[in-house]
Each structure stands twice: as C-alpha cells, then as structure tokens.
N, C-alpha and C positions, 0 to 999 in steps of 0.2 A: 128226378124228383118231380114230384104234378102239382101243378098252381106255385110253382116259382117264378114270379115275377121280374128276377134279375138273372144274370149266367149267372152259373155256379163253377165255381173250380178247387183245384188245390195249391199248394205250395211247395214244389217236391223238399223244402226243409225241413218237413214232415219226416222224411225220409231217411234225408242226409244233411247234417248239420252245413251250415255257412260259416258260424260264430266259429262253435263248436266243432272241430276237423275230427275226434274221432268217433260224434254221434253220426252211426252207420254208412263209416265208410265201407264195408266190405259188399252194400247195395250199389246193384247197377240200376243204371237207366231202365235197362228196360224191362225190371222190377216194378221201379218206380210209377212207368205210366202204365205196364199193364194191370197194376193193379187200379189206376187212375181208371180204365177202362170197364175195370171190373166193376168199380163204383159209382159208374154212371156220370164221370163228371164230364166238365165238357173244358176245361180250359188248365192249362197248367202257366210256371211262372221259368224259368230259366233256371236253370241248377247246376252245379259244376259241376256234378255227371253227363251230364247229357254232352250229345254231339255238336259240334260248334260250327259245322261245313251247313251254309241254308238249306242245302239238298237233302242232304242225310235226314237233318234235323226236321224237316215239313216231311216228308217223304215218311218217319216213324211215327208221327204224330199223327198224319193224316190217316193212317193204318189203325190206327186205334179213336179217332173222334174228337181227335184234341187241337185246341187252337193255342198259341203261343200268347200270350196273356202280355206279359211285359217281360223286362229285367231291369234289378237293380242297377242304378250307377251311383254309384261313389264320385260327389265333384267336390273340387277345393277352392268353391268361388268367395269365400271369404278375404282370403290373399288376394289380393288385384297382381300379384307375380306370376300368378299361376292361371289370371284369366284365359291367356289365348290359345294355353296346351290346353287347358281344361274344357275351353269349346271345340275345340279340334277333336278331340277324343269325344267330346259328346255328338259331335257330328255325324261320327262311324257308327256309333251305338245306333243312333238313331236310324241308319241309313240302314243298320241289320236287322230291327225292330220291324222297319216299314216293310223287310223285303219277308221277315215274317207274316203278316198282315196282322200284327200288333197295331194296337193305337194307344196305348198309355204310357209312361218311362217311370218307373219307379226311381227317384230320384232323390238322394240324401247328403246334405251338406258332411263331411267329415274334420273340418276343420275346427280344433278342439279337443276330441274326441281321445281322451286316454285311450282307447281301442283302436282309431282306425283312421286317424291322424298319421300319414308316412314323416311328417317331421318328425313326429315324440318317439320318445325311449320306451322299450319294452316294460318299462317300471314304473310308469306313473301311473296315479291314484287317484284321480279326477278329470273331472271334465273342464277345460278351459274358458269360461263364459265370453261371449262376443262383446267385445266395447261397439259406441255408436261406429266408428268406421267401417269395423267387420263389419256390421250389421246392414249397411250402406252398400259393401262391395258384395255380401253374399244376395243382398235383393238384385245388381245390377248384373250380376251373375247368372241369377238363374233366371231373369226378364230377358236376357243375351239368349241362355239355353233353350225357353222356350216357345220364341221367334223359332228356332231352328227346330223343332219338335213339330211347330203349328207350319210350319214351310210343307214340311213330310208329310201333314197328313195325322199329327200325333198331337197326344197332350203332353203336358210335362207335371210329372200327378207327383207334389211333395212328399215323403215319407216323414213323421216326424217320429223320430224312433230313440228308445234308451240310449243313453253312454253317448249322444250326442250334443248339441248345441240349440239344437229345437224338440224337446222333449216335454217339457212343463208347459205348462196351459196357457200363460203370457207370453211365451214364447213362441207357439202355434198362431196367437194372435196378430203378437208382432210383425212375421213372417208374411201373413195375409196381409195387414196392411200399408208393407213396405212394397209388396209385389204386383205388379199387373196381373187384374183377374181374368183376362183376356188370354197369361201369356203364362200364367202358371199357377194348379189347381191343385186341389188337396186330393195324397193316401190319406183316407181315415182308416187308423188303425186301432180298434178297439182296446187290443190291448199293452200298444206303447200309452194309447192314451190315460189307461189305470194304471202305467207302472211310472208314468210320468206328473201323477198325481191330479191329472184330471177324472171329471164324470165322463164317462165316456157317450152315455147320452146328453149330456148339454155340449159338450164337442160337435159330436151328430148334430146337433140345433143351430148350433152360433154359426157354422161355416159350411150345414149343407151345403147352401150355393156353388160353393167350391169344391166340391167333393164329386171328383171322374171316378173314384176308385174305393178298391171297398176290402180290407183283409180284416177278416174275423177269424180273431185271437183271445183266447181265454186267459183266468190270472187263477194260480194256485193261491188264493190272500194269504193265508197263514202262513205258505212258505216265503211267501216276498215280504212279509213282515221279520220273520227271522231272519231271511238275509239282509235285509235292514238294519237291523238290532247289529249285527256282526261287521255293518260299514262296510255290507258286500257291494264288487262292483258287476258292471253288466253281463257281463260274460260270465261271473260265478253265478251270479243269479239263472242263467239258463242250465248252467249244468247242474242249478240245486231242484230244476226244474218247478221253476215259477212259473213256464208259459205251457198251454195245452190248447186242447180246439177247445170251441163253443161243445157246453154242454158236461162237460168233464171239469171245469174248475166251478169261480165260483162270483161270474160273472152271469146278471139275470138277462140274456137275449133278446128278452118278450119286448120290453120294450124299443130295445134298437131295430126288432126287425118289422115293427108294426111301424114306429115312423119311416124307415126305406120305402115297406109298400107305404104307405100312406103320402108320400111326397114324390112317388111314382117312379122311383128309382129303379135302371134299365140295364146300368153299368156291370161292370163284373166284381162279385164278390167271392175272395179266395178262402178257403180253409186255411186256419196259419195257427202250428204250437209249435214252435222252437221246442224239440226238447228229445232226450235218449229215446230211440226207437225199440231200444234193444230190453227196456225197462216197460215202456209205454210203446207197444208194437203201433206203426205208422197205421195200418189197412184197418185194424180191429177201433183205431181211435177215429178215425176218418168217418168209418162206418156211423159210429155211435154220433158222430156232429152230426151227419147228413141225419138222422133218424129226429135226432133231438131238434136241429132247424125245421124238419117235415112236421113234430108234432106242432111249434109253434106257430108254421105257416099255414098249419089246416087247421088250424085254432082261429086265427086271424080270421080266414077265408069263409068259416063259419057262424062268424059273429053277423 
C-alpha cells in the first residue's frame, strides 16, 4: 500500500481460528502467508499453524517478506501462586520473540476468564471480576513481565480483550494506571474495544501514550447486539460472527486512522476478524480491508 505511514500486517486468525478450533482448520501455513505475500503485507502474528523451530519459521517468512510481528501469551499474574511459573514461561516467550526480531508481546491477563482460565470448569457463564488484590498482583505481574520484555529488547503491549478481566473501558483505565508506563504499553484493539463497550476512538485518545501496538478489528453491531439479547458469551459471539476486518462491519475507520497519522504513529498495525473463513473467505476479506484502509489513507493524505 503507498503513503502508509505505519507497517501494515495481518493476523493469521483470519485464517485459522484461535478461539474457535474448527474455523479453517483444514488451512496450512503456508496457505496462510502465501496468501499474506500475495497481498502485500509485510508482518504477520503467530498462529498455531505455523512452524514453531526459529529456523524453519524465519527461514518461510523471510522467503515470502514477512516479519514476525508478536505472539499472544496468556499470563495468570492475577494469583501471586502462579507468579514465578508465570514469569518463567514469560521469559521463553520472550527470549523466542527476540530470536525472531519481534519487538512487541501480545500479552493478556486470563485470570477470570470463563474461557481461558485453566482453573474453571468447562461450564461456566461468566467472567470473574478482580477484587483490589487481583488487581494489585495482576499490576505487579505484568511490571515483573515487562522488565523482562524491555531487558530483550521488547515491549510488553497489553491486550485488553472480550471474556476477559480487562475489557470495559475502566478497566483499560485501571490497568494503565496501576502499571508502570515504562514497563508495560497498551494493544489497542479496536474492536475488543467496541465489544467491551468502549468508543474505540476516545480509547485511541485517552491512552495513545501507551499504545506500541495496533490490531484493527471490525464489529458486525447488529450481530453483537443479538448476541447480546441472547446473554451470549465470547466465544458464541465469534462463531455468530461479530468480529470482521476494517471495512466490512460496521465500524467508521476514518476517524481512527486520521488520528494514528496525525499523532505520527510508526508501530505496526495488524488486520484482525476473528471469524468463519469458510463463510467469510480470509484473502477475498483481507483484500477488501487493505482497499477500504488505502481509500481512507489517500483521503487523509489529500486533504
């Protein structure tokens, strides 16, 4: 794309579901980035397809123009039980990121989390809100994690995302101002932040500062309102397909992408729709973000 000011990438969830295991599992890897190559992009994110040897893994990407971008980690620094496995395990992450020449860690509290909490039952129906101590051990947590992130070379970029514990708009707050801004920086994600009941441009406002990292994600309204209505939880909400790229729901761009350029922002921003590929073809939707972000940045660019 010409006159983008920030990298551009994707998300191979586009592809092949995370949440969701049977949105397009029968896609390989290297489906995924050659199509990434076909569309000009320049960065992807970790996927469970892909090769997990650094050799293999830099070795196909670099064959195709692609840079490893981040990967998710799941931590449980809410428990102070769990702090010193919890940075152990972040330390490897880390240490695999850096040997990628990654410099961000997508990083998301799961403690709570009817979904993706390994305490809970496959059965539960909510999310478990942090009292002040969680809230206390998950700050000193991830201030722990991202010492060891900024040691490597890395950031440690918060995800605040659905079905978790930091998902609502005072709770992105909270989270900033429990945490050193030194030691741990915001994912702004557009569209956890619409389905967690924030504006997703006064999000962008209040905490640019913090903001290394950039996934733009669209919101089906009328379908998340439905599932709404039906006291749907996160994970139904993707397979009612709530989430899409920019440009295809029904979220207005114009403005998120005029304040990124406008505050001069460099970092990388990912193409991200959770949702059926096999309903919603990954390459043909992709396509259509990159076109719909290009008419807005050469809208910008010609003002």
């Amino acid at each position: 794309m010409r006159n983008v000011p920030f990298a551009l990438g994707a998300h191979p969830i586009n592809w092949v579901g995370e949440d969701v295991k049977e949105h397009g599992e029968g896609t390989s890897f290297e489906q995924i980035v050659d199509d990434m190559q076909k569309l000009g992009l320049r960065g992807t994110e970790m996927g469970r397809k892909y090769p997990t040897d650094p050799a293999v893994l830099k070795r196909e990407l670099e064959k195709r123009g692609l840079q490893l971008v981040s990967q998710w980690k799941s931590v449980l620094f809410s428990d102070p039980a769990y702090r010193e496995q919890e940075l152990a395990a972040y330390r490897a992450h880390v240490q695999f990121l850096k040997e990628m020449g990654s410099t961000v860690v997508s990083t998301c509290e799961v403690g709570g989390s009817q979904h993706f909490d390994p305490r809970r039952t496959p059965n539960e129906k909510e999310v478990l809100r942090l009292d002040e101590a969680g809230w206390r051990s998950l700050a000193e947590g991830l201030n722990a994690a991202g010492a060891i992130a900024k040691e490597h070379g890395l950031k440690l970029t918060y995800h605040h995302h659905g079905g978790t514990v930091v998902e609502r708009p005072n709770e992105i707050d909270r989270l900033m101002e429990l945490t050193d801004p030194n030691l741990v920086h915001l994912l702004y994600d557009t569209g956890h932040a619409y389905y967690g009941g924030a504006n997703p441009l006064e999000v962008l406002r209040k905490h640019y500062d913090r903001i290394a990292y950039v996934h733009l994600k669209d919101v089906r309204i009328n379908v998340l309102e439905e599932a709404r209505n039906e006291n749907a939880d996160f994970i139904t909400c993707i397979r009612k397909g709530v989430f899409t790229v920019p440009g295809t729901g029904d979220l207005d761009f114009g403005p998120i992408v005029r304040e990124l350029i406008a505050r001069g922002y460099t970092g990388w921003a990912m193409l991200e729709g959770e949702q059926d590929p096999a309903v919603y073809p990954a390459y043909e939707y992709a396509d259509r973000a990159l076109k719909y972000l290009e008419r807005l940045i050469s809208t910008k660019a010609g003002q």
